[in-house]
FIVOGU-381768 format. One record per residue (C-alpha): x, y, z. Coordinates in steps of 0.5 Angstrom, whole numbers, always signed. Layout:
FIVOGU-381768
KOLTI     u     v     w
KOLTI     X     Y     Z
...
***
This chain:
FIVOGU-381768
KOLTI     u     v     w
KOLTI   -70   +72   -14
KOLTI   -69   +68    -7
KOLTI   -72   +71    -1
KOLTI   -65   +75    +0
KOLTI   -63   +82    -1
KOLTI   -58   +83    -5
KOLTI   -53   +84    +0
KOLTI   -55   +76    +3
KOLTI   -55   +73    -5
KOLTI   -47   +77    -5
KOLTI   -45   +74    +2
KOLTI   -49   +67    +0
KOLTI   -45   +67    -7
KOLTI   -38   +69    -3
KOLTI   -38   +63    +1
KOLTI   -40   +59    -4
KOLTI   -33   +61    -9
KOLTI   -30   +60    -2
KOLTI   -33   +53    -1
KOLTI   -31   +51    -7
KOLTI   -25   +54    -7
KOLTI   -22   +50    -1
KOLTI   -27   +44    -1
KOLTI   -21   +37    -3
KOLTI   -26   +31    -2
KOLTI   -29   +30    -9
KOLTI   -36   +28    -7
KOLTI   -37   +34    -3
KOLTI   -35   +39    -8
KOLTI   -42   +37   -12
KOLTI   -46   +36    -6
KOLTI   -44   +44    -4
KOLTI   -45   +46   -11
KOLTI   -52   +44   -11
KOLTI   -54   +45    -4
KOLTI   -51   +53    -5
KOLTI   -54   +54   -12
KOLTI   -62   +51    -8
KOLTI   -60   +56    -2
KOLTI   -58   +63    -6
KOLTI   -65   +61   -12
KOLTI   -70   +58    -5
KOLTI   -70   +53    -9
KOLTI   -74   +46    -7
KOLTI   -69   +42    -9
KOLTI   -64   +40   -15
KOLTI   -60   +35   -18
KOLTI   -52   +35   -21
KOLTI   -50   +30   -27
KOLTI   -43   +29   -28
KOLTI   -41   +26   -35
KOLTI   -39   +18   -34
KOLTI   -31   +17   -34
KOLTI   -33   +10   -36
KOLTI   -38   +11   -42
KOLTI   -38   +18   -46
KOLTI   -46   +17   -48
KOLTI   -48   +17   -40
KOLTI   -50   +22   -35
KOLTI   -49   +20   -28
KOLTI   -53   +22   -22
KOLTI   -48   +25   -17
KOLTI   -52   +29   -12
KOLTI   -60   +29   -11
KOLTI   -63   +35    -7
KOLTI   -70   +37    -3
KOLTI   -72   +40    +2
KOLTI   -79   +39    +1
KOLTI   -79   +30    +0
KOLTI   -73   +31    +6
KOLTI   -68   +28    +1
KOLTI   -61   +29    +2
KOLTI   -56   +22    +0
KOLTI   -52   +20    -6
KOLTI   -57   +18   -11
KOLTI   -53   +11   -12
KOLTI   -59    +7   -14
KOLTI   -63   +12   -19
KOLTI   -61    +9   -26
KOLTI   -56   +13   -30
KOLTI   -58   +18   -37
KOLTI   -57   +16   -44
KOLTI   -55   +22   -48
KOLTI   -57   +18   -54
KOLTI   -62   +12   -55
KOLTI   -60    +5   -58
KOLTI   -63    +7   -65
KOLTI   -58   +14   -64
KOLTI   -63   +18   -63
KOLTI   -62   +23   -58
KOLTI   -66   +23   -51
KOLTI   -71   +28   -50
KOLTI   -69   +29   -42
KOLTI   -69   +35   -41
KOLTI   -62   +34   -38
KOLTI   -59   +31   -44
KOLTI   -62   +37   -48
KOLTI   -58   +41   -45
KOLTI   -53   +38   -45
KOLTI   -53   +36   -53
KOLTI   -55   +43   -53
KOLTI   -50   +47   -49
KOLTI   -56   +51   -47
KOLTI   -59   +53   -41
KOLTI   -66   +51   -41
KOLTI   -71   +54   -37
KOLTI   -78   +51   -35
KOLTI   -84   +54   -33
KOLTI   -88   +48   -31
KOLTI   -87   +41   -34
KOLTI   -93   +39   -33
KOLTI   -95   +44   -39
KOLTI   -89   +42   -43
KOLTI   -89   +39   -49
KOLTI   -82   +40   -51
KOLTI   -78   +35   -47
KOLTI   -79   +28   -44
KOLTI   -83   +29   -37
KOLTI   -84   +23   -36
KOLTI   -80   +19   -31
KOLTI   -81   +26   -27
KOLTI   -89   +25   -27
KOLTI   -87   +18   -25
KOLTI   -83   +21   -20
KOLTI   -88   +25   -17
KOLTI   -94   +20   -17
KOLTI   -91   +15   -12
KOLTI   -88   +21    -8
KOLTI   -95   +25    -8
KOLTI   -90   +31   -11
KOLTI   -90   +36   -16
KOLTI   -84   +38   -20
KOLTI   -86   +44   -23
KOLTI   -81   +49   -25
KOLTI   -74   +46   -28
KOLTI   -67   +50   -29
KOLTI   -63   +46   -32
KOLTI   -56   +50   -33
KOLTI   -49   +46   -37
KOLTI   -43   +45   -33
KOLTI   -37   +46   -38
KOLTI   -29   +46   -36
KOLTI   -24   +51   -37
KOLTI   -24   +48   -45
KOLTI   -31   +50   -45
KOLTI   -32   +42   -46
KOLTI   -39   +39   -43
KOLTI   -37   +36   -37
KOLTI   -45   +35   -33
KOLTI   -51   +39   -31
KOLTI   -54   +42   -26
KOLTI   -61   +43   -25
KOLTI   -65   +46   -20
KOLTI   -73   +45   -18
KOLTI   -78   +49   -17
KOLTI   -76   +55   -15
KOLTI   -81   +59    -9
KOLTI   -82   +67    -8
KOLTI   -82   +70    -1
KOLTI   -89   +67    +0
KOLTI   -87   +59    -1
KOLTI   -91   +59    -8
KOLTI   -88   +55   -13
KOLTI   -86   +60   -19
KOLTI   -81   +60   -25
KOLTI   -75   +61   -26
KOLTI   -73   +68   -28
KOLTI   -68   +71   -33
KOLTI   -64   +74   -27
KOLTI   -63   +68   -24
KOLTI   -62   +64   -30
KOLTI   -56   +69   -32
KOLTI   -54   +68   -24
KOLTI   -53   +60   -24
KOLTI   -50   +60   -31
KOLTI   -44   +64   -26
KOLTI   -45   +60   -22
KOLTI   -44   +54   -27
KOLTI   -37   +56   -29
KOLTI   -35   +57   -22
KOLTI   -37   +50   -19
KOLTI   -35   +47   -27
KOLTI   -28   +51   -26
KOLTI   -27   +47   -18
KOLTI   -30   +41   -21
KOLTI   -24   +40   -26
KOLTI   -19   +42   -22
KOLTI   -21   +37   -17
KOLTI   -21   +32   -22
KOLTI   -15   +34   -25
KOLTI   -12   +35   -17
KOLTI   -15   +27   -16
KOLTI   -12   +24   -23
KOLTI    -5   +27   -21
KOLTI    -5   +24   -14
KOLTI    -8   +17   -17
KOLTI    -3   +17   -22
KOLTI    +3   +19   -17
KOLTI    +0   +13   -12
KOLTI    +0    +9   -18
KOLTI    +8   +11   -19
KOLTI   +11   +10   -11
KOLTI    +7    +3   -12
KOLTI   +10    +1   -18
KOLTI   +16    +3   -15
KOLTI   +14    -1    -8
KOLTI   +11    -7   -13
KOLTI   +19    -7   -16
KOLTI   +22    -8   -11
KOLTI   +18   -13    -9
KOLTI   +18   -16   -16
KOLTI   +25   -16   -16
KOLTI   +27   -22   -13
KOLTI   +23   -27    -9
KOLTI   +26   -26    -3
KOLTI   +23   -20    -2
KOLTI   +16   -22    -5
KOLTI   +11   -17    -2
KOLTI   +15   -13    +3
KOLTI   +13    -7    +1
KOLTI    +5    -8    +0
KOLTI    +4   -11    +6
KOLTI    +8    -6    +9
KOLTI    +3    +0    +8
KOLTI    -2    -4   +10
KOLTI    +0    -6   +18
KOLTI    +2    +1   +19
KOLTI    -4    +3   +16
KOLTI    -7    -1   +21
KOLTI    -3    +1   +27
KOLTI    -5    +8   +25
KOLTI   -13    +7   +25
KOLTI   -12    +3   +32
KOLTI    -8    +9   +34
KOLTI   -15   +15   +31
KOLTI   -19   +10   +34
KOLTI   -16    +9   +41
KOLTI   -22   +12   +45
KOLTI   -17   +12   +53
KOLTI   -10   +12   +55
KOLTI    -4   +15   +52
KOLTI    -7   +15   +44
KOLTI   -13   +18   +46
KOLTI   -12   +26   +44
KOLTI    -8   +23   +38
KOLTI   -12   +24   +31
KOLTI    -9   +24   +25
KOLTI   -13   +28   +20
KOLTI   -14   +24   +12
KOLTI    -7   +28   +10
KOLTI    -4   +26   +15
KOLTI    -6   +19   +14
KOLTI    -4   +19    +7
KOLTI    +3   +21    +7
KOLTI    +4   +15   +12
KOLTI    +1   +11    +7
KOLTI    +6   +14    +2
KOLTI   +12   +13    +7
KOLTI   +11    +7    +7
KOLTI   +10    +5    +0
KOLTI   +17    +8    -1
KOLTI   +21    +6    +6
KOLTI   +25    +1    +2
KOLTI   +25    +4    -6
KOLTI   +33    +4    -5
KOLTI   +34    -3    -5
KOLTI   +33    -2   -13
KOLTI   +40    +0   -13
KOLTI   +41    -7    -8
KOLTI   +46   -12   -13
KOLTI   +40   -18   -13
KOLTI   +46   -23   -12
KOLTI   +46   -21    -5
KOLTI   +38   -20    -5
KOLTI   +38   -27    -8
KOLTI   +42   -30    -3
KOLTI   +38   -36    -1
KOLTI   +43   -40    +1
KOLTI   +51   -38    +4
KOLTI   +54   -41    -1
KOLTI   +50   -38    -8
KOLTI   +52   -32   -12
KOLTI   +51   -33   -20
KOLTI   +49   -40   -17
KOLTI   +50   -44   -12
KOLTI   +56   -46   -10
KOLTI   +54   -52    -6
KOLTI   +55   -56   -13
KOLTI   +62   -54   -14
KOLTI   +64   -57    -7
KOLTI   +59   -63    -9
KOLTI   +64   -65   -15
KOLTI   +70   -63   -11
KOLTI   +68   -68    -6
KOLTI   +65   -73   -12
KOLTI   +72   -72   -15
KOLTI   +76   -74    -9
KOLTI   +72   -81    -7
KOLTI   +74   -81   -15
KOLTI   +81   -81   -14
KOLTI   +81   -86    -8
KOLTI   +78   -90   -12
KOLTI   +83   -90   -17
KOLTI   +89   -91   -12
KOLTI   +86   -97    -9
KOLTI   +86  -100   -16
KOLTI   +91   -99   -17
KOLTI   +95  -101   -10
KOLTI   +91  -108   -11
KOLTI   +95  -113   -15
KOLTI  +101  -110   -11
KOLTI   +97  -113    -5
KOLTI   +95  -120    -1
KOLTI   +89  -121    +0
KOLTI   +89  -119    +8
KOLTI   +91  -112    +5
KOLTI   +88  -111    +0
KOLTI   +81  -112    +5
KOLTI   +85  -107   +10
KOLTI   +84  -102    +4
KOLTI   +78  -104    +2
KOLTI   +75  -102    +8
KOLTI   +80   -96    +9
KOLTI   +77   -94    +3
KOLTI   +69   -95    +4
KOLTI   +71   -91   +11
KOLTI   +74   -85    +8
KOLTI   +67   -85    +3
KOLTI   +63   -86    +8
KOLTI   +67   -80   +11
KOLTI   +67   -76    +6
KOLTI   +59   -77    +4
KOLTI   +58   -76   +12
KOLTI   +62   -69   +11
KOLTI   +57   -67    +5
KOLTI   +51   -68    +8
KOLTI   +54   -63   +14
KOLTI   +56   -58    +9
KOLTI   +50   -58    +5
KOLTI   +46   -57   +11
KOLTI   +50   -51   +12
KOLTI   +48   -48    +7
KOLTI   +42   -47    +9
KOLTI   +41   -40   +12
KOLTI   +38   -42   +19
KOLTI   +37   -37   +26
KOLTI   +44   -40   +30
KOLTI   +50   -44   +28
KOLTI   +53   -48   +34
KOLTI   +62   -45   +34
KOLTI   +62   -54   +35
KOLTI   +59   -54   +27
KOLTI   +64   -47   +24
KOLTI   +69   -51   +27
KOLTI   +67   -57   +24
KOLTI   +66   -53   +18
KOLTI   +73   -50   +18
KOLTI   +76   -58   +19
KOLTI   +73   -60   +13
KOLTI   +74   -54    +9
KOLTI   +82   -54   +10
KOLTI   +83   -62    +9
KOLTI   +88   -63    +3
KOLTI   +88   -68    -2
KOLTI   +92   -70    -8
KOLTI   +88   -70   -15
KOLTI   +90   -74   -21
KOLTI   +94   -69   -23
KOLTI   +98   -69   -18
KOLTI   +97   -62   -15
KOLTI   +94   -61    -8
KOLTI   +87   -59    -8
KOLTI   +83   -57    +0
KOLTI   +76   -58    +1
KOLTI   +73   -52    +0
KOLTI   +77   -44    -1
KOLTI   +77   -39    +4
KOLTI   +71   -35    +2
KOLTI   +67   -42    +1
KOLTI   +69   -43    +9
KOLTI   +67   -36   +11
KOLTI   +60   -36    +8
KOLTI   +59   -44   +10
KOLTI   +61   -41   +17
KOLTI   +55   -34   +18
KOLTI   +52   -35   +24
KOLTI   +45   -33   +23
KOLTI   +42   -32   +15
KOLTI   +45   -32    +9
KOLTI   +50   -26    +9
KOLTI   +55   -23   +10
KOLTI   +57   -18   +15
KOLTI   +60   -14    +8
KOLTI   +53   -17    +6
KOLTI   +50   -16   +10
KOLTI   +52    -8   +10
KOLTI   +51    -7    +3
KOLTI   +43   -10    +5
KOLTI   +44    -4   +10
KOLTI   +46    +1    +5
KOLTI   +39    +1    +2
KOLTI   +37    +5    +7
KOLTI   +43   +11    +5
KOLTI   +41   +10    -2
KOLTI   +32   +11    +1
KOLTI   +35   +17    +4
KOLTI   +38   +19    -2
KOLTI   +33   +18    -6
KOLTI   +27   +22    -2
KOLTI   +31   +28    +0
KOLTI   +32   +29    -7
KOLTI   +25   +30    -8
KOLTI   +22   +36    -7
KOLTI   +15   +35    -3
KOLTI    +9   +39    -3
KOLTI    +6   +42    +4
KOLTI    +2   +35    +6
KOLTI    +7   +31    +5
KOLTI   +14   +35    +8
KOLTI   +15   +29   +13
KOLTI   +15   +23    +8
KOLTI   +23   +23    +9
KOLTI   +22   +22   +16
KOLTI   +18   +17   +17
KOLTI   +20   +12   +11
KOLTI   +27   +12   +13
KOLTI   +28   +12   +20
KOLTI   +24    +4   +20
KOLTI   +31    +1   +22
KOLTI   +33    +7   +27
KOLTI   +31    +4   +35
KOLTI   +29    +8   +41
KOLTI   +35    +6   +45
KOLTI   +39    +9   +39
KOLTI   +43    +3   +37
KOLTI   +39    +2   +30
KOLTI   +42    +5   +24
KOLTI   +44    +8   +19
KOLTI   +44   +15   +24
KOLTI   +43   +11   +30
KOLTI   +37   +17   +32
KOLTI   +34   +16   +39
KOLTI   +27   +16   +42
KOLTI   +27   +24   +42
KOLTI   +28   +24   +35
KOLTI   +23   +18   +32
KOLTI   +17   +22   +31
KOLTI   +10   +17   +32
KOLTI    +8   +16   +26
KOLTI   +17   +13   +24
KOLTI   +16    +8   +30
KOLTI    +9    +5   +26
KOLTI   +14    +4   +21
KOLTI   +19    +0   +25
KOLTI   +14    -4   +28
KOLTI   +10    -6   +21
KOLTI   +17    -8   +18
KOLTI   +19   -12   +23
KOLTI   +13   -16   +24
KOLTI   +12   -17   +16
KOLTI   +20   -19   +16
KOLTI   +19   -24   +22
KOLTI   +11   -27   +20
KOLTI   +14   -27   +12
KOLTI   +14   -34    +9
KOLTI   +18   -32    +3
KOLTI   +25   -32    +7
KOLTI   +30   -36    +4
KOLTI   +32   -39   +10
KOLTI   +26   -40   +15
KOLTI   +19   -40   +14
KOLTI   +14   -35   +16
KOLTI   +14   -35   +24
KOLTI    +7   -36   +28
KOLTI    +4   -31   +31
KOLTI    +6   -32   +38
KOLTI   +13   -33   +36
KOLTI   +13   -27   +32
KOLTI   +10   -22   +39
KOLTI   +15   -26   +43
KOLTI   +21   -24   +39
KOLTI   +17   -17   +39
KOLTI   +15   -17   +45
KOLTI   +24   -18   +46
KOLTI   +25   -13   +43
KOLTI   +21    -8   +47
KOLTI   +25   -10   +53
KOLTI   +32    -9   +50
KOLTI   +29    -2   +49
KOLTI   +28    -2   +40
KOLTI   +21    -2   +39
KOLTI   +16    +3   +42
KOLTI   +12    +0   +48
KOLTI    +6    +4   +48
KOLTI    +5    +2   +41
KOLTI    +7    -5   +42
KOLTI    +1    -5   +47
KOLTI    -5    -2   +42
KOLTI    -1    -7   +37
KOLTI    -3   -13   +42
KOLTI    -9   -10   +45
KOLTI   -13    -8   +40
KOLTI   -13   -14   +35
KOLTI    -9   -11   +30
KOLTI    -3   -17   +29
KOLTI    -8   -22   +28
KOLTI   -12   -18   +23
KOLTI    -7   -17   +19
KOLTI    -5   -25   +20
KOLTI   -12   -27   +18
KOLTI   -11   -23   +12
KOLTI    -5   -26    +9
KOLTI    -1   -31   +14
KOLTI    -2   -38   +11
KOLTI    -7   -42   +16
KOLTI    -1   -46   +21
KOLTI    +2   -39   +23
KOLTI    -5   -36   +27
KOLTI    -4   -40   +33
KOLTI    -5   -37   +39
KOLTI    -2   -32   +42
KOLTI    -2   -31   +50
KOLTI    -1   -24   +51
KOLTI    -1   -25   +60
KOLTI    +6   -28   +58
KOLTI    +9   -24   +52
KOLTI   +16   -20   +54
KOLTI   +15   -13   +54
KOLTI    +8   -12   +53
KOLTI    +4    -7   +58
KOLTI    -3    -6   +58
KOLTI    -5    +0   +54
KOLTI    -8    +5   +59
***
C-alpha cells in the first residue's frame, strides 16, 4: 500500500471525499482526484481522461500528474485517445481497454507486457529519460454505471522509493475511489449543464427583449458587459476606497445574471410605445396623415381660385394668384416645421410648441363644406414633447417596466448564491439622492453592486446608437453628461471616478462604439469626477 499507516490512508481518503464533495470549479475537481489517488497509493504520478462531449469515440486528456519529471499542468497539447481505429478495430492503449472492457487493468511492468500497446509510453520515457513501469488503470462510471473516463495511476513505490506493482489492495481501493470521484464528477457536470442552460435562458430572455424592437437593439447584452467591466476595475483596484473590496467568482456571477435580467420586464411593454421612433407614430407614423391634410388643403385653395377666376379682372385675379402662391407657400413652410418636429430631439424651444400649437389649431373648410383644423388635439400634444418621442403617459408606462422587472424576480425563488439578484436588477433606475424610481430608495439603500448597474445602463443608453431620435453620443459627451449627473447627486461619485480612471469607458467603447464616437475625453474638466484615492 502507500507508506502511510492505515490510520494516515483513512485520514487521506476523508479529505479527499471532502474535497471532492465541496470543490465547484470543474477543472480542479479532476485535478483533485488524481493528485489524492497519487498521494494515498505514493504513486509517481497518474493521468485522467474524460469522455469527449464532442465525439463519443475519443478520450481526452484531462489531468497529467509526476512527481518525479515535475509535471503538474493541463495536458493541452498531448493529442486525444481513439476508442477505435479507422478500420473499426479497437485500440489496444491500455486506457481504451479499460474503457471498452470496463475493468481494471493492473500492470506489473510495461516494458515486459505484451498484451497491450506501450508504445507511445517508450516513446515517452525515451525522450525524457523515464521509465513508466507499473500502470493501474481504473473505470470511471456515473451513477447510471455509464463509462465516462479513466483514471490511471503509475509506477506506484514501497517505503523504500523502489518501483513496485500495484497490489490487489490497492486495486480494490482505487476502484472506491473511482466510483467516489465519478460520482463528484457527474454531479459537476450535471451542476454546469444546469447553470449553462440557465445562463442560456436569462440570455435568451435579455436577447428578446433586445430583438423585440430596434430601438432597444442590444441594451441588455451590453449592459452586463460594462457592469461586469466596473466590477473587475473595482476586484482589481490595488488603493484608495475599493481596495478591501473583492467579490468572489459567485459574487461576480450573480451580477452577471442581474444584469442579464435588469430589464426582463419590458417584455410586457406595448411595442408601439417601445417603437415610437417619431412623436407622432403608433401603428405608423401619423406624419403622413398631416402631410395629406395639408396636400388636401392646398387642394382646396386651388379649387377656389379657380373657380373665383372668370369672376375676376385681371388685376384681381393676379392679387389672388399671388394670395394663393402665398398661402402654399405657408403651408409647405409650415410642414416642413411639423416634420421636423416629429423627430425626437434633447430639447424643443416653447417658441416652437407655440408654433406647433398655432398650426395645429388653424381652420380651414374642405370641399365638403365641413370645418377641418390642421392637427388634433392628441397630434398637438405629442408634436409638442420636449425631449424624446414620449409622452409623460408614455413615458410612465416605459417606467412601469421596472414594476413588471420586480414583479417578475421576486416571484422567483433563488438558490443561496443568488438571493440579491432582485436587488441589483431593479434598482438600476433608483439615485443616490432618492429622486429615481419606481421606490425612490437612497444612498443607504442601494447596495455597491446596484449602483454598477445605474452606471452601466445610463452609459449604454446615452453612448447607444440605436435610439430613435439621436445618435450615439461621443465619449466625452457621455461623461460630461455622467459626470452632471454626479453632481446632482444620482450617480455614485467613487465609482464614476474608477470608471473614468481606470480606462473602463474606453474599453467598452473600443469594443462597440462606432469610430466617430471615441474622441477624447479631458477628464481635468469633467463636472463631478474626483480623483480615485
Amino acid at each position: 500500500m502507500s507508506t502511510g499507516s492505515t490510520k494516515d490512508i483513512a485520514h487521506q481518503l476523508a479529505q479527499l471525499a471532502y474535497a471532492l464533495s465541496a470543490e465547484k470549479d470543474h477543472e480542479r475537481l479532476l485535478e483533485q482526484i488524481i493528485d489524492g489517488c497519487i498521494s494515498l497509493s505514493n504513486a509517481d504520478g497518474g493521468s485522467l481522461y474524460t469522455l469527449s462531449d464532442e465525439d463519443s469515440n475519443e478520450l481526452v486528456f484531462r489531468v497529467l500528474r509526476n512527481r518525479s519529471l515535475a509535471l503538474n499542468t493541463k495536458p493541452e497539447n498531448l493529442p486525444s485517445v481513439l476508442l477505435h481505429t479507422e478500420s473499426g478495430g479497437e485500440s489496444k492503449l491500455v486506457a481504451v481497454q479499460t474503457f471498452l472492457t470496463e475493468k481494471t487493468i493492473n500492470v506489473p511492468d510495461a516494458y515486459r507486457c505484451g498484451q497491450y500497446d506501450f508504445s507511445g509510453t517508450l516513446a515517452f520515457d525515451d525522450q525524457l529519460n523515464y521509465r513508466s513501469q507499473s500502470f493501474l488503470s481504473v473505470p470511471l462510471k456515473d451513477h447510471e454505471g455509464q463509462m465516462i473516463g479513466v483514471m490511471q495511476l503509475i509506477n506506484a513505490q514501497d517505503e523504500q522509493g523502489n518501483i513496485v506493482a500495484f497490489s490487489t489492495k490497492q486495486e480494490a481501493l482505487f476502484e472506491s475511489v473511482a466510483s467516489l470521484a465519478a460520482t463528484a464528477l457527474t454531479k459537476q457536470k450535471l451542476m454546469d449543464g444546469q447553470r449553462v442552460l440557465f445562463e442560456s435562458f436569462i440570455q435568451l430572455i435579455g436577447r428578446a427583449i433586445d430583438h423585440k424592437s430596434p430601438v432597444t437593439g442590444k441594451h441588455c447584452e451590453h449592459v452586463p458587459e460594462i457592469a461586469m467591466l466596473l466590477a473587475d476595475a473595482v476586484n482589481s483596484a490595488d488603493h484608495g476606497i475599493y481596495a478591501d473590496t473583492q467579490w468572489d467568482d459567485e459574487e461576480m456571477y450573480e451580477l452577471k445574471v442581474a444584469a442579464w435580467l435588469h430589464d426582463c420586464g419590458k417584455i410586457t411593454t406595448p411595442e408601439a410605445i417601445i417603437d415610437k421612433a417619431t412623436k407622432l407614430h403608433t401603428l405608423i407614423d401619423r406624419i403622413e396623415l398631416v402631410e395629406g391634410r395639408f396636400r388636401e388643403h392646398k387642394q382646396q385653395l386651388e379649387i377656389e381660385l379657380l373657380r373665383a377666376l372668370p369672376s375676376l379682372d385681371l388685376t384681381a385675379a393676379a392679387d389672388a394668384q399671388t394670395e394663393f402662391e402665398a398661402r402654399c407657400a405657408q403651408l409647405d413652410d409650415d410642414l416642413t416645421f411639423l416634420q421636423k418636429a416629429n423627430i425626437g430631439g434633447e430639447f424643443m424651444a416653447p417658441e416652437h410648441q407655440a408654433r406647433v400649437e398655432r398650426i395645429g389649431l388653424s381652420e380651414w373648410v374642405d370641399v365638403n363644406g365641413q370645418t377641418r383644423r390642421m392637427l388634433s388635439d392628441d397630434e398637438i400634444k405629442n408634436l409638442c414633447i420636449t425631449r424624446g418621442t414620449l409622452t409623460e403617459d408614455e413615458r410612465q408606462i416605459m417606467r412601469d417596466h421596472i414594476k413588471v422587472t420586480i414583479d417578475m424576480l421576486e416571484s422567483l425563488s433563488y438558490p443561496r448564491n443568488l438571493s440579491n439578484v432582485t436587488e441589483i436588477a431593479c434598482n438600476h433606475h433608483e439615485s443616490l439622492n432618492g429622486k429615481g424610481y419606481p421606490r425612490g430608495l437612497d444612498a443607504e439603500q442601494l447596495s455597491l453592486r446596484a449602483r454598477i448597474m445605474c452606471i452601466a445602463d445610463i452609459f449604454e443608453a446615452l453612448t447607444s446608437a440605436d435610439r430613435p431620435y439621436k445618435q450615439g453620443m461621443k465619449l466625452s459627451q457621455s461623461m460630461t453628461i455622467m459626470g452632471r449627473m454626479v453632481e446632482e447627486g444620482h450617480l455614485d461619485p467613487d465609482l464614476f471616478a474608477l470608471f473614468a480612471h481606470s480606462g473602463t469607458y474606453r474599453k467598452y467603447g473600443e469594443r462597440h462604439m462606432a469610430e466617430r464616437q471615441l474622441d477624447e475625453v479631458d477628464l481635468g474638466s469633467l463636472p463631478g469626477l474626483r480623483e480615485y484615492a
